[in-house]
C-alpha positions as CSV (number, residue, x, y, z in Angstrom):
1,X,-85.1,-33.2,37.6
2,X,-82.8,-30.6,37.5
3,X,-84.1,-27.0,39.4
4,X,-85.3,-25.1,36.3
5,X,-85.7,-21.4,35.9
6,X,-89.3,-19.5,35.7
7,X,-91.1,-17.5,33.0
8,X,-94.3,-15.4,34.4
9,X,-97.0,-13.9,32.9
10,X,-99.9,-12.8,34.6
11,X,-102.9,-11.0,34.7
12,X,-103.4,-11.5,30.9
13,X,-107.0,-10.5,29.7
14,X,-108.9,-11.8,27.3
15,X,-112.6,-11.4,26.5
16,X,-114.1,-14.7,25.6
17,X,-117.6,-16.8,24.8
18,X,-116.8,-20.0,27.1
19,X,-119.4,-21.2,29.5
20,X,-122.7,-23.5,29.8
21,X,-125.0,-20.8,30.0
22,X,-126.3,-19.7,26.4
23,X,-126.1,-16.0,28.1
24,X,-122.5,-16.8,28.6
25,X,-122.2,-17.7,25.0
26,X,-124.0,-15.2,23.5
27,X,-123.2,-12.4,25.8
28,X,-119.3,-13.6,26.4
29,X,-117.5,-12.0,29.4
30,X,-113.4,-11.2,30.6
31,X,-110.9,-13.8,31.6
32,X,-107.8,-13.3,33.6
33,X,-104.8,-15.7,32.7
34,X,-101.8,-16.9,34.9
35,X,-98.9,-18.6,33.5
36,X,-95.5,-19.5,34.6
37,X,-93.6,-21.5,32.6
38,X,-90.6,-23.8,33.9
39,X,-87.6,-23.6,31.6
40,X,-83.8,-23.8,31.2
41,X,-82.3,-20.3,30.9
42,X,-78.8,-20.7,31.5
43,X,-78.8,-20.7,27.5
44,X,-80.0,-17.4,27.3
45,X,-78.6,-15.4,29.9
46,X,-75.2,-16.7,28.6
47,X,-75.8,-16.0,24.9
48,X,-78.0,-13.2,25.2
49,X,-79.6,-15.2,22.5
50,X,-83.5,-14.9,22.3
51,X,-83.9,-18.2,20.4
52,X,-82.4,-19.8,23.4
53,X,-85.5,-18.9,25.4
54,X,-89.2,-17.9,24.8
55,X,-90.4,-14.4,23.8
56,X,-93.0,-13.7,25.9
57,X,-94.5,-11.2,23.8
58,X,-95.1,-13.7,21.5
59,X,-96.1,-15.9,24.2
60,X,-98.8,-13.8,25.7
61,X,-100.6,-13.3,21.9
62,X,-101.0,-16.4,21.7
63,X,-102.2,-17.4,24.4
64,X,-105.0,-14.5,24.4
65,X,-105.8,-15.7,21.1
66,X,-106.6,-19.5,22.4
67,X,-108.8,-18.3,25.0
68,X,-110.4,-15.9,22.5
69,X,-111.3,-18.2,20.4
70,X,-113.1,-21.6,19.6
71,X,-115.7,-21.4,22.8
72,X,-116.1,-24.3,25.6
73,X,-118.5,-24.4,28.2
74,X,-115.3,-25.6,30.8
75,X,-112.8,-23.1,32.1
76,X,-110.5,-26.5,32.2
77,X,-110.9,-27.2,29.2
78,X,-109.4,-23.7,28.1
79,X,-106.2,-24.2,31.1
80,X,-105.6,-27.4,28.9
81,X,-105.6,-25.8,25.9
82,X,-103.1,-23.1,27.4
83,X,-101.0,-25.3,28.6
84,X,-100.7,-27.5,25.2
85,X,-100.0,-24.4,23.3
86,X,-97.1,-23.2,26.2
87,X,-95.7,-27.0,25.8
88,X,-95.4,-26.8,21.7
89,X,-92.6,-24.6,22.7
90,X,-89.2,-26.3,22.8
91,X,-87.5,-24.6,25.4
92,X,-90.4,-25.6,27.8
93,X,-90.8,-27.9,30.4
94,X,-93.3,-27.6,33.0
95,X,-96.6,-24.7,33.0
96,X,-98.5,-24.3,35.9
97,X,-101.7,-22.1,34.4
98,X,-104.5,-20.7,35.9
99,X,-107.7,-19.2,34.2
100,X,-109.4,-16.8,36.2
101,X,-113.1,-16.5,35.6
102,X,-114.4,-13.2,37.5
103,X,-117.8,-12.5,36.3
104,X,-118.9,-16.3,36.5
105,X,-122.7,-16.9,37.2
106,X,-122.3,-17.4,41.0
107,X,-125.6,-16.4,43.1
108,X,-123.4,-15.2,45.8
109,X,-121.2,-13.0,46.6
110,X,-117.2,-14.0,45.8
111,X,-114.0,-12.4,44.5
112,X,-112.9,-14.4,41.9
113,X,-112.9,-18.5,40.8
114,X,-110.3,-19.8,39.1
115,X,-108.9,-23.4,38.1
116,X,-105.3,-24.0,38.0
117,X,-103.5,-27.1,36.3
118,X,-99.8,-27.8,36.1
119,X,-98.7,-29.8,33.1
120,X,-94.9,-31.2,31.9
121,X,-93.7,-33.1,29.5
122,X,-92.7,-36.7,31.0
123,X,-90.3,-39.2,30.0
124,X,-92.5,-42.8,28.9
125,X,-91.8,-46.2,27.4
126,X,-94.5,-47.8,25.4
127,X,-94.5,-51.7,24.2
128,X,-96.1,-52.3,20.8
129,X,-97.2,-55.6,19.4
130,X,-99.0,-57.2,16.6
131,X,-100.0,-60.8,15.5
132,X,-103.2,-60.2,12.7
133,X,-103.1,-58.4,9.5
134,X,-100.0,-56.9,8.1
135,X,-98.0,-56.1,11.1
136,X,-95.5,-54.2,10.6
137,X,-97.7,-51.8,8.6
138,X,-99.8,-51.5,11.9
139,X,-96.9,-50.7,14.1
140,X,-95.4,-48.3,11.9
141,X,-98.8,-46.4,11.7
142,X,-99.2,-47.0,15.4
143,X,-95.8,-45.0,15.9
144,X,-96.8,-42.0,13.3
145,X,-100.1,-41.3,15.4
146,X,-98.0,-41.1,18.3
147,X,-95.3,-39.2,16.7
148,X,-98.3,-36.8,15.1
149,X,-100.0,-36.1,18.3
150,X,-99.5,-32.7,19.5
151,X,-99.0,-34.3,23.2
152,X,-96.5,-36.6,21.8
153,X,-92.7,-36.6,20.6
154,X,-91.3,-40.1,20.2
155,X,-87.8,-39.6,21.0
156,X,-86.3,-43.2,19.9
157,X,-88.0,-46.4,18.8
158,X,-86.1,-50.0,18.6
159,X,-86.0,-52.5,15.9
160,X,-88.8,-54.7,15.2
161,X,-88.7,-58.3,16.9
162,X,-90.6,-61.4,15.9
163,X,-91.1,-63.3,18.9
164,X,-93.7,-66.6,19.2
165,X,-97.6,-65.5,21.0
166,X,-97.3,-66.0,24.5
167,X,-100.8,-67.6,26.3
168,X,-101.3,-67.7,29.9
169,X,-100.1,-71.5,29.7
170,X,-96.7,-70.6,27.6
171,X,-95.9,-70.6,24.3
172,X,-98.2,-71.2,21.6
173,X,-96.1,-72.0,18.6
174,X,-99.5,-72.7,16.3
175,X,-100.7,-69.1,16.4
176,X,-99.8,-66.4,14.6
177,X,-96.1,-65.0,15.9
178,X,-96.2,-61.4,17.0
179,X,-93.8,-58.1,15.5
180,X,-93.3,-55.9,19.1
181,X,-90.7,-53.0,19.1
182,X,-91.0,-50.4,21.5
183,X,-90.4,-46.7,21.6
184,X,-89.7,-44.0,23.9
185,X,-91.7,-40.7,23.9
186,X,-92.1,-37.0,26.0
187,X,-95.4,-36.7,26.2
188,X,-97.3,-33.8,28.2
189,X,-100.6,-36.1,28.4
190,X,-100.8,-37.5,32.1
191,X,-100.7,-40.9,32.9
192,X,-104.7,-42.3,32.1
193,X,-104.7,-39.6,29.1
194,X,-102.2,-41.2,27.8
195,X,-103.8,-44.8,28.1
196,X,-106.7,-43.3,26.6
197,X,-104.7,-43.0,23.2
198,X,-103.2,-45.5,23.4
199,X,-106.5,-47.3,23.6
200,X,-107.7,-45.0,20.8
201,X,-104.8,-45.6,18.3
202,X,-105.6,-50.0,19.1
203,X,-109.8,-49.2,18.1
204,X,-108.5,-47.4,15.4
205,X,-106.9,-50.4,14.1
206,X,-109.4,-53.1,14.9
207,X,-108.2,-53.9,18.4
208,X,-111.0,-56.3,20.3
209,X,-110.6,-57.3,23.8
210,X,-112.5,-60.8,24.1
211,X,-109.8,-63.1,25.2
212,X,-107.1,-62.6,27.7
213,X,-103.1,-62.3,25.3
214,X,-105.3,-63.3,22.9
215,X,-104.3,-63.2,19.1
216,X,-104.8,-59.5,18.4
217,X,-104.2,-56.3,15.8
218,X,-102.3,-54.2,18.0
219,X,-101.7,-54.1,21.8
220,X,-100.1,-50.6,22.9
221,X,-98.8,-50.6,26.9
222,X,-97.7,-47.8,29.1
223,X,-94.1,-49.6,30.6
224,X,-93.0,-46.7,31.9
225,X,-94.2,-43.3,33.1
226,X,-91.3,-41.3,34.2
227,X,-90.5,-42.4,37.6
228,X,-94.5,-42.6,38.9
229,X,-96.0,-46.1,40.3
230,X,-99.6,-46.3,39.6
231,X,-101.5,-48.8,40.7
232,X,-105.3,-48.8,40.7
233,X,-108.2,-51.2,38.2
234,X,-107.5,-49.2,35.0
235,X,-103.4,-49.1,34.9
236,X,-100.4,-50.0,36.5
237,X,-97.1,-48.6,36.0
238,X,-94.3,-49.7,36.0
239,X,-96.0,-52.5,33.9
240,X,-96.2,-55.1,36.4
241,X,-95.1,-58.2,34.0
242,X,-92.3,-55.9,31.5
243,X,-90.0,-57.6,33.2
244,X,-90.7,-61.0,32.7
245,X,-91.2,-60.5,28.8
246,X,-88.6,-61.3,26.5
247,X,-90.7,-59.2,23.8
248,X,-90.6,-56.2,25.5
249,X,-86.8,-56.0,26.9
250,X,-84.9,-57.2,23.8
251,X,-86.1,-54.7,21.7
252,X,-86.1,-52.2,24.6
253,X,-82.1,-53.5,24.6
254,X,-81.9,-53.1,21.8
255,X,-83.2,-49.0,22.2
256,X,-81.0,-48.3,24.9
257,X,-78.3,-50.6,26.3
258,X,-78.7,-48.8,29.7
259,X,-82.5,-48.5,29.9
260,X,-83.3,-48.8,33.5
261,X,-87.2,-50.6,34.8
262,X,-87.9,-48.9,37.9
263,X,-88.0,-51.2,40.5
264,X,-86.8,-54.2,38.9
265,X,-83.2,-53.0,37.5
266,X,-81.2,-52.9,34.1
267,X,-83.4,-53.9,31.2
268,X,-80.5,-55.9,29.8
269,X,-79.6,-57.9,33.4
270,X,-83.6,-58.5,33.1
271,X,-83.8,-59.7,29.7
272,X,-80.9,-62.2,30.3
273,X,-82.5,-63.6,33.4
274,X,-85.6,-64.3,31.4
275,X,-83.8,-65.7,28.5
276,X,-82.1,-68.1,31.2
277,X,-84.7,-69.1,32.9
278,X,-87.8,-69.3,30.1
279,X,-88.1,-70.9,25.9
280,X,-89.3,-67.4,25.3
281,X,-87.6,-66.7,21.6
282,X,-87.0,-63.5,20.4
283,X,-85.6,-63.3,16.7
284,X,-84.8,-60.6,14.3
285,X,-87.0,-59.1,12.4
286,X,-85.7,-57.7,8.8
287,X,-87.5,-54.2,8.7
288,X,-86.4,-50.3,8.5
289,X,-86.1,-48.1,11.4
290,X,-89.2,-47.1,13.2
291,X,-87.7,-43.9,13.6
């Protein structure tokens, strides 16, 4: 990424009810709030243009107000919400915030305790696909949750494909063929936040998990993650079989001719490998625009 410019506000004070202690609720207590926030301000300093960056004034009230309000007992919890409410700005890209909690209930003697989080909207590709019920309904509702989430802006979906259900054996042409599109989003939720949504948004529409690429409602799939690799029991990223599956590169194609999987290459030099070398069948799918 590109060197961006800094925003900085600190030592913003706020008197607030968060805490686990029902003194600390009751009783409430001050909080100290550091926040810079990564932007481009070439815009700005060119135009002299204050829509080109953010008004800090602005900024700071709100800010104050979040912590003000709506108590939690974790001083985390009220960095997130900060740093959600710095991101619903356009302009920016990256907040480092830190929530300073003075008069916590320590027994000893200390200075000051604090939490700091950085957050950033990253670049992700995520796979959809559907065999049961009316699919296409389900993947269009599947996109509008992401594109409503306040962590989430989908920033370009691909057409809908019909493509045959894939087993671990190979093709099964007797069950129920599967709609998959996929779509590309910012989204400031990190990596297993994200997967948790995404496994939200599949519960949410009868998504059950008894048989291995089994027949199922909706499957939602972190591809891509910006440029992390993630490996551990709960998620793996790049996804480590996008780029044998025809179902998820011809629609990514499809996207964007010069979508790139990390580690593997162009998406459309994948996609024609596969298509050489498999009887995977991808085939139009007659359907509006996801997006």
């Amino acid at each position: 990424m590109t060197r961006l410019d800094r925003l900085t506000l600190t030592g913003l004070r706020a008197f607030a009810h968060h805490g686990v202690f029902e003194h600390e609720r009751v009783n409430g207590q001050p909080f100290v709030i550091d926040v810079t926030v990564h932007l481009d301000l070439s815009t700005a300093g060119a135009s002299d243009d204050l829509d080109a960056t953010i008004h800090y004034g602005v900024l700071a009230e709100e800010i104050v107000h979040a912590v003000e309000h709506d108590p939690v007992d974790l001083i985390e919890t009220v960095a997130e919400r900060i740093a959600l409410l710095v991101l619903g700005h356009r302009a920016a890209r990256i907040v480092d915030v830190t929530v300073h909690k003075p008069e916590a209930p320590i027994t000893v003697p200390f200075g000051d305790v604090s939490v700091a989080i950085q957050r950033q909207w990253t670049r992700s590709v995520v796979a959809l696909g559907a065999n049961l019920g009316d699919r296409e309904a389900t993947i269009r509702q599947a996109v509008l949750a992401l594109a409503t989430h306040p962590s989430i802006r989908v920033v370009a979906a691909s057409p809908i494909v019909e493509t045959p259900a894939l087993r671990v054996e190979g093709v099964d042409e007797e069950a129920p063929a599967y709609l998959n599109a996929v779509v590309e989003i910012e989204t400031a939720l990190p990596p297993r936040a994200l997967l948790a949504e995404l496994h939200r948004i599949e519960d949410a529409h009868g998504r059950t998990r008894e048989m291995r690429w089994g027949d199922r409602t909706l499957d939602l799939d972190i591809v891509t993650y910006g440029h992390e690799r993630i490996a551990d029991a709960a998620l793996v990223v790049p996804h480590p079989r996008a780029h044998e599956r025809a179902f998820v590169l011809a629609p990514w194609a499809a996207m964007d001719e010069l979508a790139h999987l990390p580690g593997r290459g162009q998406v459309v030099d994948l996609l024609a490998a596969v298509v050489e070398r498999t009887d995977e069948r991808v085939d139009p799918y007659p359907a509006e625009p996801l997006a």
